[in-house]
N, C-alpha and C positions, 0 to 999 in steps of 0.2 A: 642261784642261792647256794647249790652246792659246792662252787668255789669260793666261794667264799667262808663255806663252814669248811672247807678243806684248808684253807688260809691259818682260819684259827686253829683249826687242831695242830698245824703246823708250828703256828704259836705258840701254844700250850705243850708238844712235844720240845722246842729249843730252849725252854727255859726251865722245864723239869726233868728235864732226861739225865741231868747230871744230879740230882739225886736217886731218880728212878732207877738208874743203871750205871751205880758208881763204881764198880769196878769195869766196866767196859770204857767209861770216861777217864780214868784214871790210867790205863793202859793206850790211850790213844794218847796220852799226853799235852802236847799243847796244840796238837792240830785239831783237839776237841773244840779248842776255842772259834778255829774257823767252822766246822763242821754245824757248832752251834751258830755262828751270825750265819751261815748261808741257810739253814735250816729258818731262821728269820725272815733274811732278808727275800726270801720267794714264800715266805705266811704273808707277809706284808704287801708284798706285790700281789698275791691270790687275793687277800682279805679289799684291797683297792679296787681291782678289776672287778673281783663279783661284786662289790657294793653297789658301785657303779652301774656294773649292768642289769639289775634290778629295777625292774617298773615298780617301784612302791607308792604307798596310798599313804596319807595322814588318818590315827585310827583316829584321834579330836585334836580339838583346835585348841592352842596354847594361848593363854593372856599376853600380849606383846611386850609388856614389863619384863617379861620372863628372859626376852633376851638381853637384856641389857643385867641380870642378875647374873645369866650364862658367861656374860662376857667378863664382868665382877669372877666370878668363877674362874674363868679359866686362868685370868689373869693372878688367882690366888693357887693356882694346880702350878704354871708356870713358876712361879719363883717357889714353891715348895719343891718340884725338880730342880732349881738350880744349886747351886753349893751355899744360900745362903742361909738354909736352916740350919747348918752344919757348922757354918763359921762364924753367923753371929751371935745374938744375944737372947733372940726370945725363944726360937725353939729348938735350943742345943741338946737339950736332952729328948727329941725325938727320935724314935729309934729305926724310921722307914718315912722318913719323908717325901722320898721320891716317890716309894708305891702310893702315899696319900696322894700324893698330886696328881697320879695317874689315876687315882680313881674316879678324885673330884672333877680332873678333867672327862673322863667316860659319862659319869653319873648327869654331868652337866649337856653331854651332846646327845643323852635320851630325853632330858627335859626340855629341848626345843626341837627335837629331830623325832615325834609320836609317830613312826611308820616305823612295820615292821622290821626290816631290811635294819634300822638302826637299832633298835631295840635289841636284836639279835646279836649284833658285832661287838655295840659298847656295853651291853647287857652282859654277854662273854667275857671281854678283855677285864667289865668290873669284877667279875667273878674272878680273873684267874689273876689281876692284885688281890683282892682278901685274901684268897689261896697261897698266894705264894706271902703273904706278911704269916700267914698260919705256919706254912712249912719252912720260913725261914726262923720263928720264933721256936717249934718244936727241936729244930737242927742245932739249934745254937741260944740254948738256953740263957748263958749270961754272956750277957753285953755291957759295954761300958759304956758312959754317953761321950759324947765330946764334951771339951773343953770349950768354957764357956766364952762365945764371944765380943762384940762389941754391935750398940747399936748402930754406928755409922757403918759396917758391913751390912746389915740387915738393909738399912738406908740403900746403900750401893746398890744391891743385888734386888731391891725393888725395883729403884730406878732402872735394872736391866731389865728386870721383867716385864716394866710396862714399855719401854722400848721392841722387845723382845714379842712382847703380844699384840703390839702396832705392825710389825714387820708381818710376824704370822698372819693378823688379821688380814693384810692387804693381798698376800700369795694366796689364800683361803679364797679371798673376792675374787683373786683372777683363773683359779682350777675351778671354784664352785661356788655356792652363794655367801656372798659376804655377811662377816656375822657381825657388822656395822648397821646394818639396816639400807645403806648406800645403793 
């Protein structure tokens, strides 16, 4: 457990540290950028392995519906991370779509994953999108939305997402348990 709470705080230090200590960020220049993804990209490796290595228990048992709304889900978190709330039509003026999508993705993998171990990671990871859509709102008080764009990009960037969460679904089935039901 503990590396994996070392993971996340790992997390939570590479994506706040450049407000937290912005004049130490701002003197490192652009090697802050690498400094921040390896700061990452070893929370993510931590956050993986301790997950992993965790004997955990289900604290109850989910309605089996649930997966298939999980999957609805994700598939609605995916195209909310891709570029197509940004360049199409219906939610051009959202102003942090991707951190939506990363929530609803978290928020989705503790409603069919009731053991602690999960509760704990995506419990966290959801905490530190609200947090960071809060500290990005306080930082940068006005924003412009985009330019609005067309429903057939929306179309498009669906259609990748459901491509997009067929692919993931099937590499998910072969690291861990497939969220196909398969």
């Amino acid at each position: 457990m503990a590396t994996m709470i070392i993971g996340i705080a790992l997390w939570y230090a590479g994506h706040f540290w450049k407000r937290a200590l912005p004049a130490r960020h701002a003197a490192m220049g652009d090697k802050a950028k690498g400094v921040s993804a390896l700061i990452l990209v070893v929370g993510i490796v931590l956050m993986v392995i301790g997950y992993r290595s965790i004997e955990s228990y289900d604290l109850f048992a989910y309605p089996a519906f649930l997966k298939h709304i999980n999957n609805l889900a994700i598939l609605v978190a995916i195209y909310f991370m891709s570029p197509g709330p940004s360049k199409g039509a219906l939610f051009y003026r959202m102003r942090h779509p991707m951190l939506t999508g990363f929530i609803i993705w978290s928020v989705a993998h503790i409603v069919v994953n009731p053991d602690p171990a999960s509760i704990i990671l995506f419990g966290a990871l959801t905490i530190w999108a609200v947090a960071e859509i809060i500290v990005i709102n306080r930082a940068e008080p006005e924003w412009t939305p985009n330019t609005k764009g067309t429903i057939a990009k929306d179309g498009m960037f669906l259609g990748a997402s459901v491509v997009l969460t067929l692919v993931i679904g099937f590499i998910h089935g072969l690291i861990g348990p497939s969220p196909f039901g398969m």
